[in-house]
C-alpha positions as CSV (number, residue, x, y, z in Angstrom):
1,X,-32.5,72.0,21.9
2,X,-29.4,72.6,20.0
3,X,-27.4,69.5,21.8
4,X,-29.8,67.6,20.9
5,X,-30.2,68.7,17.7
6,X,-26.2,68.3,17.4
7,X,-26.5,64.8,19.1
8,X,-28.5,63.2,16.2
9,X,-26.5,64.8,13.6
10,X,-23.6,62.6,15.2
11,X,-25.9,59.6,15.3
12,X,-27.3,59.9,11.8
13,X,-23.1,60.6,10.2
14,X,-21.8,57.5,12.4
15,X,-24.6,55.2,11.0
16,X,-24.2,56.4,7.6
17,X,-20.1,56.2,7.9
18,X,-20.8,52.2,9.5
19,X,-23.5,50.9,6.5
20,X,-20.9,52.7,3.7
21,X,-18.4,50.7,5.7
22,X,-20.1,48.0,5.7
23,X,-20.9,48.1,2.2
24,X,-17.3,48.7,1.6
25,X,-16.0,45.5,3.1
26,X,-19.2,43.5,1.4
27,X,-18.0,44.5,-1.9
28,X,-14.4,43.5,-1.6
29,X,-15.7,39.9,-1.6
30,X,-17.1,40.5,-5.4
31,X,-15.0,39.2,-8.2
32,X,-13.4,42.3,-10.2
33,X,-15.2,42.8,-13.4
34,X,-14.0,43.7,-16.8
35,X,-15.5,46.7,-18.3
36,X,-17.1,44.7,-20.6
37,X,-19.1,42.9,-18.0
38,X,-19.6,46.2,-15.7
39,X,-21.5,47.7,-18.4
40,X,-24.2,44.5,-18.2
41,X,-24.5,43.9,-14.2
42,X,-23.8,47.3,-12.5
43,X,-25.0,49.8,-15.3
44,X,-27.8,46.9,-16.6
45,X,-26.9,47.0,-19.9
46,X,-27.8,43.8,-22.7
47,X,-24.9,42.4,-24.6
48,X,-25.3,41.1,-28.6
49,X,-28.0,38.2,-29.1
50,X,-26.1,34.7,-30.5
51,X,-22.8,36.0,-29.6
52,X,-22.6,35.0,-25.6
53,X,-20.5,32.7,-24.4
54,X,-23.4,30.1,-23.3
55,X,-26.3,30.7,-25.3
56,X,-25.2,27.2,-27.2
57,X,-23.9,25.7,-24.1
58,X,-25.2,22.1,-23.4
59,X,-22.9,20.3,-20.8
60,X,-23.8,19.7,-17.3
61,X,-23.0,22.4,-14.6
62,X,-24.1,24.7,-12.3
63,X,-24.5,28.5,-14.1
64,X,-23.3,31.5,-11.2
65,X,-23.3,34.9,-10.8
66,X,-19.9,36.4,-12.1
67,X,-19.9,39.1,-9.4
68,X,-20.2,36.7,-6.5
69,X,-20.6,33.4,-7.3
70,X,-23.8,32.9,-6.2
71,X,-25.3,29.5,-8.0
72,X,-28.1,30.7,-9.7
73,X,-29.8,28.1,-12.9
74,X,-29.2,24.6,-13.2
75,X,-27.9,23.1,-16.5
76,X,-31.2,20.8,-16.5
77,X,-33.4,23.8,-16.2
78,X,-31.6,25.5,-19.5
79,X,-33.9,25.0,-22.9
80,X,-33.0,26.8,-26.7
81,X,-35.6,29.8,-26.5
82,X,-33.4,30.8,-30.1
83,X,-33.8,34.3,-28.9
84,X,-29.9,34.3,-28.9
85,X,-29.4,34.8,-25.0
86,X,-29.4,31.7,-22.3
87,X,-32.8,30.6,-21.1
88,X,-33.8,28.8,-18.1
89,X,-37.5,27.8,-16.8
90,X,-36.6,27.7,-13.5
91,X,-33.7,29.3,-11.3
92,X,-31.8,27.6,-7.7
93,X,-34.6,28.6,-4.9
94,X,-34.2,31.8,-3.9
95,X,-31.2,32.8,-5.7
96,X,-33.5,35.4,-8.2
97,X,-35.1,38.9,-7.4
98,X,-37.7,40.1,-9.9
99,X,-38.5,43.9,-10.4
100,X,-40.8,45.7,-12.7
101,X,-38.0,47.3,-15.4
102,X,-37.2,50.9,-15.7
103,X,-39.7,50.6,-19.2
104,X,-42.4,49.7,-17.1
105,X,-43.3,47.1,-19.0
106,X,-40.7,44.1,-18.7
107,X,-39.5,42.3,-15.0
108,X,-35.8,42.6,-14.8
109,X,-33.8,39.6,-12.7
110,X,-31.0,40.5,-10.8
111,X,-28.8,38.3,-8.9
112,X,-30.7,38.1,-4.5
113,X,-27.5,38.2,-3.3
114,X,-25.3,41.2,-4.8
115,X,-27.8,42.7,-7.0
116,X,-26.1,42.0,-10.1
117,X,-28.1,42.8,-13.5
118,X,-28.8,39.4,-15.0
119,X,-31.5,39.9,-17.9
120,X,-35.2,39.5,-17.7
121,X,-38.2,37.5,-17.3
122,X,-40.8,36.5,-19.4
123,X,-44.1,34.1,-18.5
124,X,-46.9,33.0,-20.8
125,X,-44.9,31.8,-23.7
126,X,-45.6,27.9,-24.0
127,X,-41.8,27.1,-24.2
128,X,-41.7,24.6,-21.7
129,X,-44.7,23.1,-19.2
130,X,-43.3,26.0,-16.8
131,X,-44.2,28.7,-19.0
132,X,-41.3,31.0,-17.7
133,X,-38.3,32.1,-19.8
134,X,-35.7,33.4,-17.5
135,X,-33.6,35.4,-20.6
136,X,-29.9,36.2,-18.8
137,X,-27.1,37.1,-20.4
138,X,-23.8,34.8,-20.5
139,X,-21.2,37.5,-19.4
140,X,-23.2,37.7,-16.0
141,X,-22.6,34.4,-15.4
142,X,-19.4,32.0,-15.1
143,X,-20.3,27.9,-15.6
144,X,-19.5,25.5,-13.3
145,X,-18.8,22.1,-15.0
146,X,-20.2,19.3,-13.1
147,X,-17.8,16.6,-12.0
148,X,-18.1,13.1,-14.1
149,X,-18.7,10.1,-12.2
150,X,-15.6,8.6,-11.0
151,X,-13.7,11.7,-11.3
152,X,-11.6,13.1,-8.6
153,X,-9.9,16.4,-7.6
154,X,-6.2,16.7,-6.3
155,X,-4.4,19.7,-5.2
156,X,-0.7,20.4,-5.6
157,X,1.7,23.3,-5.0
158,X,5.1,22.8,-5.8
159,X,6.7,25.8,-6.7
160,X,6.2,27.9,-10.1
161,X,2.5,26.2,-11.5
162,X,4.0,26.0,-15.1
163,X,6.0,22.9,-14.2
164,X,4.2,21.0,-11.4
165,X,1.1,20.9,-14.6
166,X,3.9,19.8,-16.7
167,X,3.7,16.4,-15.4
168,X,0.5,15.9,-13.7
169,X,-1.2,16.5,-17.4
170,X,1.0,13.5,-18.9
171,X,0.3,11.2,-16.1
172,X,-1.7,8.0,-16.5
173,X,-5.4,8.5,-15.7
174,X,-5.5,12.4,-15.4
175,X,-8.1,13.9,-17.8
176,X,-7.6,17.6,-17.1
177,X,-5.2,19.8,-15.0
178,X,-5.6,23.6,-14.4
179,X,-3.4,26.2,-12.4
180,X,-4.3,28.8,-10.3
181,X,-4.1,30.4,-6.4
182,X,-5.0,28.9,-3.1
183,X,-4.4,29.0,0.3
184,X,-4.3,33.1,0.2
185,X,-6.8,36.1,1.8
186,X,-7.9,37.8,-1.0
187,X,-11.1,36.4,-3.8
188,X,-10.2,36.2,-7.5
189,X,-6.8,37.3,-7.0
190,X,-4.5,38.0,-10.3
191,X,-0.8,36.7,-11.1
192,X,0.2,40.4,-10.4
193,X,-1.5,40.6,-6.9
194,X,0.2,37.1,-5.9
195,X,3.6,38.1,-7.0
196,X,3.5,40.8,-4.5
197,X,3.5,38.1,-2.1
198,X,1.0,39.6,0.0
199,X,-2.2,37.7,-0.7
200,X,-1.1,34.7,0.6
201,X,-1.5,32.2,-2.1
202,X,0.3,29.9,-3.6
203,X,0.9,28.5,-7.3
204,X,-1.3,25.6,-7.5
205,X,-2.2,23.0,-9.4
206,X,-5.9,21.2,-9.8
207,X,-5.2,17.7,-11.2
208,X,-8.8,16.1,-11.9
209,X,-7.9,12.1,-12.3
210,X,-10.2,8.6,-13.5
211,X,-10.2,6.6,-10.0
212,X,-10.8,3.5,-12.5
213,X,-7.3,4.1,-13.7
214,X,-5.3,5.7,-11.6
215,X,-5.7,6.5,-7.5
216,X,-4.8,9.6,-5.2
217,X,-1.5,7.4,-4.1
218,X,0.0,8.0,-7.3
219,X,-0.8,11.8,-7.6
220,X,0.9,12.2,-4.3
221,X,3.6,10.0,-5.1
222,X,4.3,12.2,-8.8
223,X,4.2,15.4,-6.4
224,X,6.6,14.3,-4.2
225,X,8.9,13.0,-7.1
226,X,8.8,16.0,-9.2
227,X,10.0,18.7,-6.8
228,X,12.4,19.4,-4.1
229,X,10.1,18.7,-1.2
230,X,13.0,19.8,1.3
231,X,13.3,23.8,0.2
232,X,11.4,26.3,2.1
233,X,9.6,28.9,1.0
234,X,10.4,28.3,-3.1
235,X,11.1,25.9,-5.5
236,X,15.0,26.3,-6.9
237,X,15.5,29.9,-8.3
238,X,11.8,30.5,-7.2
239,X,11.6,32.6,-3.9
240,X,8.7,33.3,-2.5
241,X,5.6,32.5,-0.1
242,X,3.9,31.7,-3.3
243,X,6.1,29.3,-4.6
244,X,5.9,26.7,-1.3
245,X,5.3,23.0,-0.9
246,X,1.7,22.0,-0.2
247,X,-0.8,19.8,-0.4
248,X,-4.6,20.5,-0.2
249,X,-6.2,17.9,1.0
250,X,-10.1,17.7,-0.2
251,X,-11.5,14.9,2.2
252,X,-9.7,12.8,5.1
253,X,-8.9,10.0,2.9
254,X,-6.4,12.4,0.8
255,X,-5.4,13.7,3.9
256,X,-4.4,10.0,5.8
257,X,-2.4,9.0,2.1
258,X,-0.2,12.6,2.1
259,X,0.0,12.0,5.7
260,X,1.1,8.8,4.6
261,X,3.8,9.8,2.4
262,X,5.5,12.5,4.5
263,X,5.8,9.7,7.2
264,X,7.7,7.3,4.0
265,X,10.2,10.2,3.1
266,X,11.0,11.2,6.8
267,X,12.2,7.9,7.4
268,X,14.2,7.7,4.5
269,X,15.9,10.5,5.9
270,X,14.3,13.6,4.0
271,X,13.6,16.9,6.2
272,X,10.0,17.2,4.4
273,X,8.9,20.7,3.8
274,X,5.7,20.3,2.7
275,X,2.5,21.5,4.7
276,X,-0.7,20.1,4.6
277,X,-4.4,22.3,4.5
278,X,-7.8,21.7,3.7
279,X,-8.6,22.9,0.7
280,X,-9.9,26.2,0.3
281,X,-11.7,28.0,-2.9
282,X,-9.4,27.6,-5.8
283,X,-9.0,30.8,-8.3
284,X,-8.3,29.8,-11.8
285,X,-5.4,32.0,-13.3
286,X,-5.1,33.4,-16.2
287,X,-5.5,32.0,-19.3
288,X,-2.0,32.2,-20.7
289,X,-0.8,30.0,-18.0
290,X,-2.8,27.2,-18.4
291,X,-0.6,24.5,-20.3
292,X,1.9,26.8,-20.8
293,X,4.7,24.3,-21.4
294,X,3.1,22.9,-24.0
295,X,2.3,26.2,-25.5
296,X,5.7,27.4,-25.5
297,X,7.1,23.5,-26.7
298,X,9.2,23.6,-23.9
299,X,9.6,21.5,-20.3
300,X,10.7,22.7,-16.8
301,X,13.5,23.9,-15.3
302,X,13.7,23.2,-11.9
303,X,10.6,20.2,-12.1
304,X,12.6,17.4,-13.0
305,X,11.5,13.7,-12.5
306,X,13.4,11.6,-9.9
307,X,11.9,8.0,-8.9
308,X,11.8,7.7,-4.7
309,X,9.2,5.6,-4.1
């Protein structure tokens, strides 16, 4: 009796070792949260009405959860409740869970796939034909602009970030550039985590260009011509993984044109560095490195123009 008494004891400790495990490794994928937003989705707090980043938000986009990125409301679906918190009468199917609220009296939303505490629900109100006011709060959600018509996204890494967005933003046809991290192993890395080199990313550039004025030939061809596309692993007094040549490619057509251009140089004679990879998720970095040239009034020092094509 006691052997088998002992036997489940082992049983019941391994399964509860394997789910906290589990749950462990699930919540390494979430984004890391400020305290500011932990105090809204984990401990379900409200934040200030009329002070949230997207209660006056009207452009077109895709609103998701800032713990995992879940897409959860449409930008069509958002109306002005002027209750001074986002509202939505309807969310993405399936992306909502509804739960009667620790007051008993109001249905909390959290986010279906991490749980995260996203504001409440209200029906009956005449607001819209739906009747449904979904009230969430801005910081527990990030925005995902959607893409004009005619717009494309490039990819480039080509050493320190600073300097390859240095010329892409001046460049004819490009209507917005941000840096950030790709090509690594770890979600919503920082600057400081990639400067350890051991997350795997590099310094990248998104370059988002008007294909009525400009085409992904001449992207590749300003990438090529404003770095040394021959150094390995950095770009001039820049050593390190996270400063190496690359382009991500974001369909087969981009892929065919860098393909393309590596084939031009290594006939010229160059020994082309550069390596080619789909792209993956790109992680915005921080916000003082976005146009940071500009910022400072100052230009690069190892990104320097040079016509090859």
């Amino acid at each position: 009796m006691k052997s088998t008494q002992l036997i489940l004891l082992i049983c019941v400790l391994a399964l509860f070792n394997l789910t906290a495990c589990t749950q462990t490794k699930k919540n390494m994928n979430y984004n890391q949260l400020t305290p500011e937003e932990k105090a809204v989705i984990i401990n379900k707090g409200t934040e200030r009405p009329f002070v949230g980043e997207y209660v006056d938000n009207k452009a077109n986009g895709t609103y998701i959860c800032r713990q995992c990125n879940a897409p959860l409301y449409r930008s069509e679906d958002k109306f002005d409740s002027h209750c001074g918190w986002p509202s939505f009468d309807d969310e993405i199917s399936g992306s909502v869970n509804r739960t009667i609220d620790a007051d008993g009296r109001r249905t909390e939303i959290t986010c279906k796939k991490c749980g995260a505490h996203l504001g409440h629900v209200f029906l009956g109100e005449g607001f819209t034909k739906k009747d449904t006011r979904y009230c969430v709060n801005s910081i527990s959600m990030k925005f995902i602009p959607a893409t004009p018509k005619g717009i494309e996204k490039a990819y480039f890494a080509s050493g320190c970030f600073w300097g390859t967005e240095y010329h892409f933003m001046k460049a004819k046809g490009v209507v917005k550039t941000t840096v950030g991290y790709m090509g690594g192993n770890t979600t919503n890395p920082s600057y400081k985590d990639v400067c350890t080199g051991q997350t795997g990313h590099a310094e990248t550039t998104e370059v988002e260009f008007d294909n009525s004025k400009t085409n992904y030939e001449e992207m590749v061809k300003l990438f090529f011509e404003t770095h040394d596309f021959t150094q390995v692993g950095g770009q001039g007094p820049d050593i390190g993984n996270q400063y190496r040549s690359m382009i991500f490619y974001t369909s087969a057509e981009q892929k065919l044109i860098a393909e393309k251009y590596i084939e031009i140089l290594t006939k010229k004679g160059y020994k082309v560095a550069t390596k080619l990879e789909k792209a993956p998720v790109f992680w915005k970095a921080e916000d003082y490195h976005q146009e940071y040239y500009d910022k400072k009034h100052g230009s690069p020092y190892c990104h320097i123009y040079r016509k090859i094509f």
